[in-house]
N, C-alpha and C positions, 0 to 999 in steps of 0.2 A: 551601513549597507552590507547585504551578505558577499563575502567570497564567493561562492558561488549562488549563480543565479540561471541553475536550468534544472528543470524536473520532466520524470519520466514515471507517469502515470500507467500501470498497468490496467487495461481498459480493455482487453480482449476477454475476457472471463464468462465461461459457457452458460452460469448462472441455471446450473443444472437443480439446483437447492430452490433458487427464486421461481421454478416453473410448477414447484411440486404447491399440491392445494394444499391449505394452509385454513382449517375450520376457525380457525382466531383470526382471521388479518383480513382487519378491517380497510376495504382498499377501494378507492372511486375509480370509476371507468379507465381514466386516463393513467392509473398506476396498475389497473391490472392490464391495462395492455401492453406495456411495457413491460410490466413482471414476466407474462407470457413469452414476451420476445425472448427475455434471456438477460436483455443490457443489461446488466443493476445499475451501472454508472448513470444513466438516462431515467431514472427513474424518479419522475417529478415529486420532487418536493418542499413545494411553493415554486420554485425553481427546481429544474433537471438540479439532481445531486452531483454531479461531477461538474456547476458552475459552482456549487457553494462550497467545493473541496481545491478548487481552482482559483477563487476571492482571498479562501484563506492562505494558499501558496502567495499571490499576490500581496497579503498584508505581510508576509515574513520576509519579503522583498525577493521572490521567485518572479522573474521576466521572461523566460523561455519554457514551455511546457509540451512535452510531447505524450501523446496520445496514443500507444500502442494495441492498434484496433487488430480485427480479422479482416481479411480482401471482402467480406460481404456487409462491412459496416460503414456503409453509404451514407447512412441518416445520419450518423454522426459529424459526416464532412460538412454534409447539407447545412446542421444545423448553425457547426460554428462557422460557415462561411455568411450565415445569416446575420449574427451576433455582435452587438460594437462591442472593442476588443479597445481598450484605453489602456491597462496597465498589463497584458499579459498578450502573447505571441505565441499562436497555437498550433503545434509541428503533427504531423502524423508520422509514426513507423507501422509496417503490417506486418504481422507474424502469421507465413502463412500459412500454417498447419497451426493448431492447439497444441504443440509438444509439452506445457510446462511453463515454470515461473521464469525458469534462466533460460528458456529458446523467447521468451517475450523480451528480456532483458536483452540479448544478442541483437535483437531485430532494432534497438533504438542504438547502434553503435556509430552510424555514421551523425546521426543528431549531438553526442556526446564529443566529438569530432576532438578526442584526445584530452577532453575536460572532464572535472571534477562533477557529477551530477548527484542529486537525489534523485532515489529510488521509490515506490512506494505502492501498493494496492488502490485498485479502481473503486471500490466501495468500503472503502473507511476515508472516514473525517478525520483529519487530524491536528492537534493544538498547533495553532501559529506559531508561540513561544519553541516547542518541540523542532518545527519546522527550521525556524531562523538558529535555532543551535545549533542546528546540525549544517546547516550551508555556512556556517562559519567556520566548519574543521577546514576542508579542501583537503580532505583524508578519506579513506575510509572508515566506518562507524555504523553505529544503529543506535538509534535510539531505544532505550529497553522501558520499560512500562512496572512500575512498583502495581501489584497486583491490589492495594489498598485503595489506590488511583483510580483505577479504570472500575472497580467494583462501583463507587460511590459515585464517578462522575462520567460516566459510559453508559448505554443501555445495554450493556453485558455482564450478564447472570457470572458468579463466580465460578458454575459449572459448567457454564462453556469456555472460561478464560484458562481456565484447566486444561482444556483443549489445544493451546497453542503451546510454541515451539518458548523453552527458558534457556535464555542468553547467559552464559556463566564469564565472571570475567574476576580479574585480580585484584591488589588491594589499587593498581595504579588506574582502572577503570577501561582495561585491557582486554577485548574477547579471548576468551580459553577455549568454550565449545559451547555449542549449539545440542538443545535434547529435545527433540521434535516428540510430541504427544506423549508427556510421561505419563504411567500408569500411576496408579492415586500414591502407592509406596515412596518412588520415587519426587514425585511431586514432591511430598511433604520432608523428603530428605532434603532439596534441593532449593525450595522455596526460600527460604533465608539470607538465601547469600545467592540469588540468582533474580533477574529482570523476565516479565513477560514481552516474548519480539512480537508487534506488529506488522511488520514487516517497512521499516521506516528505517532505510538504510541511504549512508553515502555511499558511493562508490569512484575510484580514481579509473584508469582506463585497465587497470589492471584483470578487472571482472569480466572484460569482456574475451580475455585469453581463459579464465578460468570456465565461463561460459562454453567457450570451444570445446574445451577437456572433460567437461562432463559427460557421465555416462547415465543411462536411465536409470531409473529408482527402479524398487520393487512393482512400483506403480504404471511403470513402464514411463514414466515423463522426467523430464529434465530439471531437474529441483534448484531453486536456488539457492536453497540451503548448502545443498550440494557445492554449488560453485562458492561458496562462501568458503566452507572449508577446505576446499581443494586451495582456494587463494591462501586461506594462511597455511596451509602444510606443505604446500609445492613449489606455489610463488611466493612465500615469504613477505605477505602482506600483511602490516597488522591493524586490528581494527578496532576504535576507540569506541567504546559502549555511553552514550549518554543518559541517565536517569532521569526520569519523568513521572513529576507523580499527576497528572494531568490523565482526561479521561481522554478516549478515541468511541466515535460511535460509526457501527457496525452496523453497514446495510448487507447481510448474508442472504437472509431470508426474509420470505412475507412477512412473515410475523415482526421483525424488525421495522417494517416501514411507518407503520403509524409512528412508532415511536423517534425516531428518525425525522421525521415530520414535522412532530408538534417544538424540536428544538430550532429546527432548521426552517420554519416554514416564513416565519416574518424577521429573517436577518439577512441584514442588507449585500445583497451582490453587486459588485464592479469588478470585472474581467478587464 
């Protein structure tokens, strides 16, 4: 049984990407109208995708799940008050402006109620195995992604995995730093002796002072990257990198859903 057993789904996400048209993505009524809305997490596939990201929480032995929506996502409540719920307990926090990835993290503080939680994005899927490793630290951590992994066993292009943040860490398996969107140079300097983040992080209660301390990006949002580093340079938190050569599949865009779909579509959910 994991150490910890509470997760914190970030689920409020504008899905500004999922509303733009998409001449490839093959989508039936009931997935473009959810596209439209924005949820990506709600967006059926065979089942709403945030149950089959919620089953697999539950197979890594996650029992506590909160749900960090916006104040206008109703449907969501609706839904899982509809839902039998057998192996999983389903919390809401509301973040209530869009500020960013660490004001969503803020907003699930009193859920984490001084415990050790997993952290993680509303539209990716992620390995159970990945999952239960990480709820066994009761530390903070992330699990980093060997870019060989997610190539072969993800529906993500190497040239968008390019696109994410590399977790660089020591020979003890020790975060050192975070390099958000390298340029193809550094990429390839770095690629060797660095993990791709999914954003599949533990976090002790310590993230949620670090959280407070952040200041906006260039972006003008509250980054959790940010609060990541802030935790180890300020509060002296350190954070253990787990390697995973396992795929994550990635509901970003239209284009991603069929495929998304055809893995997800006849595997079996229990909430």
């Amino acid at each position: 049984m994991p150490v910890t057993t509470r997760a914190v789904i970030l689920a409020r996400g504008l899905g500004t990407r999922m509303r733009r048209e998409d001449a490839g993505a093959q989508l039936d009524a009931a997935q473009a109208r959810v596209a439209d809305g924005g949820v990506k997490a709600m967006i059926p596939v065979g089942r709403p995708f945030l149950d089959h990201a919620m089953s697999a929480l539950a197979d890594a032995g996650i029992r506590d799940v909160c749900l960090v929506i916006g104040p206008e996502h109703d449907a969501i409540r609706t839904y899982y008050a509809s839902v039998a719920l057998h192996r999983v307990r389903v919390h809401f926090a509301i973040q209530d402006t869009p500020n960013g990835t660490a004001g969503a993290v803020a907003a699930a503080e009193a859920f984490a109620d001084g415990t050790c939680v997993l952290v993680m994005n509303g539209d990716n899927y992620y390995p159970v195995a990945a999952c239960h490793a990480l709820a066994q630290l009761e530390t903070s951590g992330a699990v980093g992604f060997a870019v060989a992994g997610l190539v072969a066993n993800s529906n993500i292009p190497e040239n968008r995995v390019r696109q994410f943040a590399l977790l660089q860490h020591d020979a003890d398996g020790m975060l050192t730093g975070i390099v958000e969107k390298p340029d193809d140079a550094t990429y390839a300097a770095l690629i060797d002796h660095s993990l791709v983040s999914m954003n599949l992080w533990s976090f002790t209660p310590v993230i949620f002072e670090a959280c407070r301390r952040v200041v906006p990006s260039v972006r003008g949002e509250l980054e959790l990257q940010d609060a990541v580093r802030l935790a180890m340079t300020e509060l002296g938190e350190p954070f253990t990198v787990l390697r995973s050569d396992d795929g994550v599949l990635d509901l970003s865009t239209r284009g991603d859903i069929d495929g998304v779909a055809r893995v997800l579509r006849d595997r079996p959910v229990v909430l």
